[in-house]
C-alpha positions as CSV (number, residue, x, y, z in Angstrom):
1,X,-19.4,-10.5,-18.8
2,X,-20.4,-11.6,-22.7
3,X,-18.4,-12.8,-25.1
4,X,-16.1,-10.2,-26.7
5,X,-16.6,-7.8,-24.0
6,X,-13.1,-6.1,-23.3
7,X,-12.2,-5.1,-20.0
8,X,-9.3,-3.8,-18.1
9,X,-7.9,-4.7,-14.6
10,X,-6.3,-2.4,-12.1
11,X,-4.4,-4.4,-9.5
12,X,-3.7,-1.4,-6.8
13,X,-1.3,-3.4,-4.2
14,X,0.8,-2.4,-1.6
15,X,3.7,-1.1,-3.6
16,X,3.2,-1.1,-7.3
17,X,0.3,-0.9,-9.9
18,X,-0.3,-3.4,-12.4
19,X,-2.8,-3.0,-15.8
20,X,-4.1,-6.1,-18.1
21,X,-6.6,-6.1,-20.5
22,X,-8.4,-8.3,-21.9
23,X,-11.2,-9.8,-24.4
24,X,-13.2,-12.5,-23.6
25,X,-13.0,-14.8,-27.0
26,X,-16.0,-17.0,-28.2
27,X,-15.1,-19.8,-26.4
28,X,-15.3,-18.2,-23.3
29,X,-11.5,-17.9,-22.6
30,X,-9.7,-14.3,-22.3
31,X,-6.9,-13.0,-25.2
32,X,-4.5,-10.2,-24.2
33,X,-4.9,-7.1,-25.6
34,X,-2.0,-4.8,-24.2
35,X,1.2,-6.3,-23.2
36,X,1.1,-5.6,-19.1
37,X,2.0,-2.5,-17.3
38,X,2.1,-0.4,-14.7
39,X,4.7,1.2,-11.9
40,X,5.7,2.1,-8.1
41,X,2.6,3.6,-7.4
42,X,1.2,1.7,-4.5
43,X,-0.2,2.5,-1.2
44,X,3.2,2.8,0.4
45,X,3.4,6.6,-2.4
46,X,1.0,7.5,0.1
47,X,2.5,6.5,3.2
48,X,5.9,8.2,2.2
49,X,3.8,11.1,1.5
50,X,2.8,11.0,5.2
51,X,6.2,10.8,6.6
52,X,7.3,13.6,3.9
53,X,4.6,15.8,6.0
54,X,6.4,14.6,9.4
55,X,9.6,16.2,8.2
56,X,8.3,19.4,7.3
57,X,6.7,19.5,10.4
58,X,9.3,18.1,13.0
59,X,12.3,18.2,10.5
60,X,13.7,15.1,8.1
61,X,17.2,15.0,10.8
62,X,14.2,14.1,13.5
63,X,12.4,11.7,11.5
64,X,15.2,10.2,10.1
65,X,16.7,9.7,13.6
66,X,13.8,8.4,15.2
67,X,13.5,6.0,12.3
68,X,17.2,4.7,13.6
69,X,16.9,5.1,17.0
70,X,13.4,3.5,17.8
71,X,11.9,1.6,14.5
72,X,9.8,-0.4,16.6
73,X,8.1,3.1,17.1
74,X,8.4,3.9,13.6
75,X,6.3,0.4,12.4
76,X,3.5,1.8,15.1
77,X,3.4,5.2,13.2
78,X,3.3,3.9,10.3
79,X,0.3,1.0,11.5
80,X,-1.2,3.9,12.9
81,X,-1.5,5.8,10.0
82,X,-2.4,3.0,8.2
83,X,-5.7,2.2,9.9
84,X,-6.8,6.0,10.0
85,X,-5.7,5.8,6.0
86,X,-8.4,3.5,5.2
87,X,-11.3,5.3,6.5
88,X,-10.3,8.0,4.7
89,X,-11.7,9.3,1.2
90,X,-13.7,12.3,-0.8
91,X,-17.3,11.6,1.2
92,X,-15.5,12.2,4.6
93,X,-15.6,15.4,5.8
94,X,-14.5,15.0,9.2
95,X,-10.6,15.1,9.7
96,X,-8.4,12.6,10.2
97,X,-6.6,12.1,14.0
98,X,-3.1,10.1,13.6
99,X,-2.0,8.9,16.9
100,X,1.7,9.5,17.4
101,X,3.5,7.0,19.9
102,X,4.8,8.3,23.2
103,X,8.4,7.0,21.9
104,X,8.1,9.7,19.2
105,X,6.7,12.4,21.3
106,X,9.7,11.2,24.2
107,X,12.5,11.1,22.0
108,X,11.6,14.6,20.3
109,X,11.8,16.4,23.9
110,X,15.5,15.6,24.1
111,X,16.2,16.2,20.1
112,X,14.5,19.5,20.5
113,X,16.4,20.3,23.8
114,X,19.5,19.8,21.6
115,X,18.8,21.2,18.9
116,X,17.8,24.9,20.5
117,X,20.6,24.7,23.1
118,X,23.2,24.5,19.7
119,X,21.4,27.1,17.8
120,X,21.6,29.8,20.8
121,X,25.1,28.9,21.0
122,X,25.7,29.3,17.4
123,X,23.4,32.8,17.5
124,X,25.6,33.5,20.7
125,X,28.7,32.8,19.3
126,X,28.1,34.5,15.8
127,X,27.8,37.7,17.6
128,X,31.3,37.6,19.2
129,X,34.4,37.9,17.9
130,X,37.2,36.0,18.8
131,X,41.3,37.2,18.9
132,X,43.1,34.1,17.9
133,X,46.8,33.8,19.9
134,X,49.4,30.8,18.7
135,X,52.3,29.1,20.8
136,X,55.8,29.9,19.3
137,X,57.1,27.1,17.1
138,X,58.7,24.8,20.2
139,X,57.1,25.7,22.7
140,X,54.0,23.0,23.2
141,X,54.3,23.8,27.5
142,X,52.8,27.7,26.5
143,X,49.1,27.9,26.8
144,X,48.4,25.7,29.1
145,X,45.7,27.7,30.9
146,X,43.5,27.8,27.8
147,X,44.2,24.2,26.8
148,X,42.4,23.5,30.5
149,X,39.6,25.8,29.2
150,X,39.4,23.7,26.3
151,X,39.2,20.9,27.7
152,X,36.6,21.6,29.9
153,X,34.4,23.5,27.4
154,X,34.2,20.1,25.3
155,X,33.4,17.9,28.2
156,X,30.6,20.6,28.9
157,X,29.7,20.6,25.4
158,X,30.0,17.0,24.6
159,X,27.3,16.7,27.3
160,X,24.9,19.5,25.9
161,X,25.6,18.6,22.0
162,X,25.5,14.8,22.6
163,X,26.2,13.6,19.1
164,X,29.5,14.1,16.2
165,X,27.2,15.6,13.4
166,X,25.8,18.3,15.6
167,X,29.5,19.0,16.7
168,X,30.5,19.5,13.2
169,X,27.6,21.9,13.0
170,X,29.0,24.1,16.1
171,X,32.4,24.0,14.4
172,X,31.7,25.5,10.7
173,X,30.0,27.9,12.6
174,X,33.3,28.7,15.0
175,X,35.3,28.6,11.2
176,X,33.5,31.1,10.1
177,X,32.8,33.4,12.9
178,X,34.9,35.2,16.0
179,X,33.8,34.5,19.0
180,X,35.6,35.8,21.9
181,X,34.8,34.0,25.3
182,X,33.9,35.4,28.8
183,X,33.1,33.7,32.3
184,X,31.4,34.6,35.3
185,X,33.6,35.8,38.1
186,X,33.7,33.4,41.2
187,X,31.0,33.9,43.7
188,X,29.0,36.4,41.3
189,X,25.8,34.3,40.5
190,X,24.4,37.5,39.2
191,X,25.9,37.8,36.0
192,X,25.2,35.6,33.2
193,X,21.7,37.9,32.6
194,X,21.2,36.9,28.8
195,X,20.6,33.2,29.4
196,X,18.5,34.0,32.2
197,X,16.4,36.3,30.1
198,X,16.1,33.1,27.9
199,X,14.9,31.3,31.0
200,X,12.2,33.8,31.8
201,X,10.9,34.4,28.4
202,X,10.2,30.6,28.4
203,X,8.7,30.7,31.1
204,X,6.3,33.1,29.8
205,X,5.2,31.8,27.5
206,X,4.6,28.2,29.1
207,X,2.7,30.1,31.8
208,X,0.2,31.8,28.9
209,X,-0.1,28.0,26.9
210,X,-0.2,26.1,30.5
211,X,-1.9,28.6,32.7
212,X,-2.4,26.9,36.3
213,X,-3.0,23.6,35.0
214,X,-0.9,20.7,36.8
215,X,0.5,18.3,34.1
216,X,1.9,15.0,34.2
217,X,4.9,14.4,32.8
218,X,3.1,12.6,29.5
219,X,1.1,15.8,29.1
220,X,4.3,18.3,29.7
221,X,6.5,16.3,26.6
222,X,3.7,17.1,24.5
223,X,3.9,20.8,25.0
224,X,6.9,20.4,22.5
225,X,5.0,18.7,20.3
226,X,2.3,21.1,19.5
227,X,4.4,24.0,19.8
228,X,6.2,22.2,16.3
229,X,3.1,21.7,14.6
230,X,2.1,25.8,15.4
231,X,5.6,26.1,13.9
232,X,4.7,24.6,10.7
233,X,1.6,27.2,10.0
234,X,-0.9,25.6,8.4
235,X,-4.0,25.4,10.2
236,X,-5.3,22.4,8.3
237,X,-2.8,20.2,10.7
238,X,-3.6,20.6,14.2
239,X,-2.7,19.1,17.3
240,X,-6.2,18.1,19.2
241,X,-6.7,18.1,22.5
242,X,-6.6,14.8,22.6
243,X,-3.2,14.3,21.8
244,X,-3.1,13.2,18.1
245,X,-2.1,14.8,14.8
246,X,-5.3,16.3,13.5
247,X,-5.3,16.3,9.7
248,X,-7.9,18.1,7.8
249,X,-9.9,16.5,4.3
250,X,-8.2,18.9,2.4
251,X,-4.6,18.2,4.0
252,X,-5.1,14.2,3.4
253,X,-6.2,14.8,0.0
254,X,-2.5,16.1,-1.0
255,X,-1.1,13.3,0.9
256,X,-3.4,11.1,-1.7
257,X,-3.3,13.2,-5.0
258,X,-0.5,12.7,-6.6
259,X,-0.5,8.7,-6.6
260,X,-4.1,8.7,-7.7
261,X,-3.9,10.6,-10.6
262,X,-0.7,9.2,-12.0
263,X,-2.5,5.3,-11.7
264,X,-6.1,7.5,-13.6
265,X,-3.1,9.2,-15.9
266,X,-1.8,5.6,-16.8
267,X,-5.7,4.3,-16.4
268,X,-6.4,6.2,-19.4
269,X,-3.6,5.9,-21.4
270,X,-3.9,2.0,-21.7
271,X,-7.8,2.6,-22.4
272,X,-6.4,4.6,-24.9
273,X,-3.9,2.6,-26.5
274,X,-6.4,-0.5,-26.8
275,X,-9.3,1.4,-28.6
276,X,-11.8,1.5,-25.3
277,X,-13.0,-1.1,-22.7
278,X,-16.2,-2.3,-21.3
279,X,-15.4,-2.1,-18.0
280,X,-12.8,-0.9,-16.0
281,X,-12.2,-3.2,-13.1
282,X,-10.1,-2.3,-9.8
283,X,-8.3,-4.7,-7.1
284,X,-6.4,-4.9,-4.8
285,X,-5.7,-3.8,-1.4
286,X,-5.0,0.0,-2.4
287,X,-8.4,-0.3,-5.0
288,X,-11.0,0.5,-1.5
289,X,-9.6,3.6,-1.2
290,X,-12.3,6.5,-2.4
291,X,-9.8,8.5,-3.5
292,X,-8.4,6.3,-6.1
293,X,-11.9,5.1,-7.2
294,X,-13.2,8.7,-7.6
295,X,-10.1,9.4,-9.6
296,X,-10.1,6.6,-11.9
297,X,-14.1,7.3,-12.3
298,X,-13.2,10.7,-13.6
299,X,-10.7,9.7,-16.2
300,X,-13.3,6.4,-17.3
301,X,-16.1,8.5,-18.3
302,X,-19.1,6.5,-19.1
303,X,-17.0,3.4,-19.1
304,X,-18.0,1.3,-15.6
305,X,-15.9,1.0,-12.9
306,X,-16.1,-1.9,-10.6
307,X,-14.7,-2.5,-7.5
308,X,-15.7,-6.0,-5.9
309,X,-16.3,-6.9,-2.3
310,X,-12.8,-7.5,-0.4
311,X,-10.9,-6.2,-3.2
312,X,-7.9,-7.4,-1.5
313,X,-8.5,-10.7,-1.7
314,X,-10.5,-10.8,-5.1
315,X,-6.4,-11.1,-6.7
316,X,-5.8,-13.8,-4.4
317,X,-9.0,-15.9,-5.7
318,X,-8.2,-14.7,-9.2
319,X,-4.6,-16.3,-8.6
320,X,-6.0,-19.7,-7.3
321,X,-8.6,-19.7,-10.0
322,X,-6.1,-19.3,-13.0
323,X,-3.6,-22.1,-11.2
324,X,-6.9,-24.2,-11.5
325,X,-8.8,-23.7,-14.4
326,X,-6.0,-21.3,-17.1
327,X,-8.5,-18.8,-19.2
328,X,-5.6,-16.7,-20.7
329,X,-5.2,-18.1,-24.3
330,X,-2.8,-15.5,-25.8
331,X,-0.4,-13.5,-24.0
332,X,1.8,-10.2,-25.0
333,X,5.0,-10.2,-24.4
334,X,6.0,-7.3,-22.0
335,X,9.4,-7.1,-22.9
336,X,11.6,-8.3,-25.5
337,X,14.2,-11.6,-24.8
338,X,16.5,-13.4,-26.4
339,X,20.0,-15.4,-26.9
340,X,23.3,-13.8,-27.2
341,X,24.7,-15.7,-30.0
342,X,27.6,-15.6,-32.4
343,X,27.4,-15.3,-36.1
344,X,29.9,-15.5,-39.3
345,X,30.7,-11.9,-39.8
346,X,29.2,-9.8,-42.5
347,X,31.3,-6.7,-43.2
348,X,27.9,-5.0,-44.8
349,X,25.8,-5.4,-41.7
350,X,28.2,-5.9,-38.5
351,X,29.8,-3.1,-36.9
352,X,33.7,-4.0,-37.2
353,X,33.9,-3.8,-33.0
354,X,32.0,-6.9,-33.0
355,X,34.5,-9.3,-35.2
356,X,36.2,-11.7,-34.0
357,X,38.8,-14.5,-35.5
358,X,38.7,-18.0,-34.3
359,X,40.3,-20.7,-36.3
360,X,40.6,-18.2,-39.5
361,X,36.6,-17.8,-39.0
362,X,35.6,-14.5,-38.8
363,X,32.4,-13.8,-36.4
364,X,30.5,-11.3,-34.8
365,X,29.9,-11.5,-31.3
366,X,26.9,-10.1,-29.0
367,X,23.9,-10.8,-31.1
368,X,20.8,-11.0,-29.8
369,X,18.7,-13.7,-31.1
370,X,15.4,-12.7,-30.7
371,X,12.9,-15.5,-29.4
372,X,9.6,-12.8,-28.5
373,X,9.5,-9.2,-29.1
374,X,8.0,-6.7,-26.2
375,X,4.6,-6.1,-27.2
376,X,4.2,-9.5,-29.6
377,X,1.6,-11.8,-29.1
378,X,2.7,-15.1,-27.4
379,X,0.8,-18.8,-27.9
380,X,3.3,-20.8,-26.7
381,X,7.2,-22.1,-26.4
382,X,9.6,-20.6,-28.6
383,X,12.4,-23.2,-29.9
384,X,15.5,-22.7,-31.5
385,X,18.5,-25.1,-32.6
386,X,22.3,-24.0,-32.1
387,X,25.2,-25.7,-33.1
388,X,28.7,-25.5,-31.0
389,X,30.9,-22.7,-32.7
390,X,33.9,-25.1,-32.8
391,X,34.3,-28.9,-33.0
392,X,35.1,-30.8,-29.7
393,X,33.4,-27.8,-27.6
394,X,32.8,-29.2,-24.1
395,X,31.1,-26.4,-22.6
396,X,28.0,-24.4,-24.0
397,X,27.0,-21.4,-22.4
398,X,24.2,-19.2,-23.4
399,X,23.0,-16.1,-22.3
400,X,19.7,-14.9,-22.0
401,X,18.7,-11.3,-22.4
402,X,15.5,-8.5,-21.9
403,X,14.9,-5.3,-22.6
404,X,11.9,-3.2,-22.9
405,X,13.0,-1.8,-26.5
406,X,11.7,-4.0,-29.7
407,X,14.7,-3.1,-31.7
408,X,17.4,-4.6,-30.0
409,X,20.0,-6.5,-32.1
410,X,23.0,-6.5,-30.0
411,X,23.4,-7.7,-26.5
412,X,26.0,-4.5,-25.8
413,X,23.1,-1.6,-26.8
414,X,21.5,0.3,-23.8
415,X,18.6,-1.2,-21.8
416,X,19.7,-4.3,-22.5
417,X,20.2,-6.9,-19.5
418,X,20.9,-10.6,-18.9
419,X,18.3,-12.4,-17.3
420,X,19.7,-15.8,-17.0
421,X,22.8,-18.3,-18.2
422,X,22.5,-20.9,-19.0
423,X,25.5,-23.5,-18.9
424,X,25.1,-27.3,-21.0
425,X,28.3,-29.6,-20.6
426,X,28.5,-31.6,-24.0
427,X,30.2,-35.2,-24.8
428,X,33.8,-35.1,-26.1
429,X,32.1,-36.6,-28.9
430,X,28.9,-34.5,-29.3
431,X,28.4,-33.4,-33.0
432,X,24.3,-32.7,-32.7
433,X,22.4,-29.1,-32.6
434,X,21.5,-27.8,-29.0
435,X,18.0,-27.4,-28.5
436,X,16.7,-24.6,-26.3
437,X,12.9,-23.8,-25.8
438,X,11.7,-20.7,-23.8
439,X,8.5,-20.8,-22.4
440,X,6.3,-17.8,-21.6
441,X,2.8,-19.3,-21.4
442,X,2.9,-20.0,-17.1
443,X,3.4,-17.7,-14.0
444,X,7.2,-18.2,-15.1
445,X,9.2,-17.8,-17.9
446,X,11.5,-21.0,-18.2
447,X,14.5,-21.3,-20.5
448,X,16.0,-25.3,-21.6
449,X,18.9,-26.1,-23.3
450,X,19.1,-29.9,-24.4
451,X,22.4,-31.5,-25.9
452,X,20.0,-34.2,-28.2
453,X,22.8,-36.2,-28.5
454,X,23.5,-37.3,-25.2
455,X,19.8,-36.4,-23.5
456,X,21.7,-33.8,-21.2
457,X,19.6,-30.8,-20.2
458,X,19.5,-27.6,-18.1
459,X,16.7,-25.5,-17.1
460,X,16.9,-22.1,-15.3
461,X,13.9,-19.7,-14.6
462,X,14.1,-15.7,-14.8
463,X,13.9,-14.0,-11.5
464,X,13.0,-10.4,-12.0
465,X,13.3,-9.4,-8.4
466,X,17.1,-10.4,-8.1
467,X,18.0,-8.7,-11.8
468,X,20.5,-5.4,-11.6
469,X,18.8,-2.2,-13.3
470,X,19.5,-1.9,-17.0
């Protein structure tokens, strides 16, 4: 690229998005043009988007418990999907087959089982009425027939049901419903006709999917499985022959679309917002998928859009190459940071909840002294000089803060979060100014705090991935 060519990059990872741009300055080195952005919309969008489709087709309780009961089956789904994911994109017209493990196929057979044998019950029972009868206040030895009913029905349903939450299904439906209960007669196998009419219609309708075919036991659990995705009605999701989740172009696409255009929506709202690039360049992992390069093509217009070879590990040589060799001369600050400090009190401009009175000095508490505003240009460390707000202080503790706002001037206003502490013993004797310096020009920001009368110093560096939400 020439010299004062701007150009914007897209690093598409795993789970977020990240945008930079930049202009390459006349020495060869790059200035920053937009303070860095981006958001969750990574690969992984697309792979919740997957298991979204999963629980419409087999239900989210399903999913969810499968996800409990057997995640070593869920992390082959989801590897599963992933490979198949890749190959996907806009010039492929074939579909897509997703393997699902046997675990998933195995463990749906018995959730299925449960879950129809508690919804005939529930149909069965909502159709009954029931004549509730009470023991007379002192008499617990009365009903002691049904109480051995009882107690048999729940060892009976216990075994059916299996599981606490599908009990407390059965039982709003009991609340709200009569149900009045009748049992065969001893040695009279021929009642009992409505679940056997269950039994043959079932039968029937194996016989027409199975025909005379001999199954193994594999191939039988599958029935299930396809008779869901019939369920779910769309005929761009299939179940092949081959046992796999067929997924048509048009299906994938919607698995796809809504990640892609919010990374072209934010694509061309940062092209936007820094008057036009050069070139638009994308990396990453998630940057070889077609679908994100044809979006991002259709929002760049003329603009060029590269994608390099191995885009995955073109960040990873771009990291090793900027530890090396730095080319980033000016930075923007991304958000805004700064010391909560105290300061004499000023009835004009402090809000009266702020002051406070110590040693007939009146101050106001929870300012923010601002070292970098969000969106500011950055060339190197920031220093500022603090004295200790009362003589013989032995402990100096000061608070750094972000937010994303550039109009912050209290610590206690919304969006506003502490980053870091930072905590400075001083000498008994220790009259001089504390020195602190924050530094934003490496792969860290760094905060110091330096007593210059006794050489004492601490250091602590912001870690965003352990900070609360705002």
């Amino acid at each position: 690229m020439l010299k004062g060519w701007r150009y914007l990059v897209v690093d598409c990872g795993g789970g977020t998005v990240d945008l930079t741009a930049h202009q390459i300055t006349d020495s060869g080195a790059r200035r920053e043009l937009h303070k860095a952005c981006g958001g969750p919309l990574g690969a992984s969008q697309v792979d919740k988007a997957f298991v979204g489709l999963l629980e419409s087709i087999f239900g989210s309780g399903y999913v969810a418990r499968y996800r409990d009961a057997r995640p070593a089956g869920m992390v082959d789904l989801l590897v599963a999907w992933e490979a198949r994911k890749r190959n996907s994109g806009p010039v492929r017209l074939s579909p897509l087959n997703v393997a699902l493990p046997f675990s998933f196929i195995d463990l749906y057979r018995s959730w299925q089982g449960r879950s129809e044998q508690l919804t005939n019950l529930a149909a069965l029972l909502s159709n009954k009425k029931t004549e509730w009868k009470f023991n007379p206040p002192g008499t617990p030895h009365f009903g002691g027939l049904w109480e051995a009913g009882v107690k048999a029905l729940k060892y009976h349903m216990k075994r059916i049901i299996g599981n606490q939450e599908q009990l407390t299904d059965l039982a709003a439906v009991l609340a709200n419903q009569g149900t009045e209960w009748k049992f065969n007669p001893p040695g009279a196998p021929h009642f009992g006709g409505l679940w056997a009419a269950g039994v043959k219609a079932l039968k029937y309708h194996m016989k027409r999917i199975i025909g005379n075919q001999e199954l193994t036991y594999e191939e039988f659990l599958t029935l299930l499985v396809e008779e869901a995705v019939r369920r779910y009605g769309d005929q761009q999701v299939e179940w092949s022959s081959q046992g796999m989740l067929r997924l048509h172009p048009a299906v994938v696409e919607s698995l796809f679309r809504p990640t892609v255009e919010e990374i072209a929506h934010l694509v061309a709202e940062t092209v936007s917002q820094v008057g036009g690039v050069d070139r638009i360049l994308l990396v990453g992992g998630f940057a070889e998928s077609g679908w994100l390069q044809r979006a991002v093509r259709q929002v760049a217009g003329d603009t060029e859009v590269v994608v390099p070879h191995d885009a995955g590990i073109a960040v990873l040589q771009g990291a090793v190459q900027a530890g090396l060799s730095p080319l980033v001369v000016e930075r923007k600050a991304t958000l805004t940071y700064g010391v909560g400090v105290l300061q004499p009190f000023v009835p004009e401009t402090h809000p009266e909840c702020l002051k406070l009175t110590s040693q007939n000095v009146a101050w106001c508490a929870d300012i923010l002294d601002c070292y970098v505003k969000a969106g500011e240009v950055i060339t190197g460390p920031v220093q500022r000089r603090y004295i200790p707000s009362r003589p013989g202080q032995r402990l100096a503790v000061l608070p750094v803060f972000s937010s994303e706002r550039d109009d912050v001037q209290y610590v206690s206003e919304k969006g506003v979060r502490r980053c870091a502490t930072l905590r400075l013993d001083l000498p008994e004797s220790s009259q001089a100014e504390i020195l602190t310096s924050m530094d934003f020009g490496d792969t860290e920001i760094t905060v110091t705090a330096v007593d210059e009368a006794s050489g004492r110093s601490v250091e602590a560096e912001i870690d965003f991935l352990d900070l609360p939400p705002p």
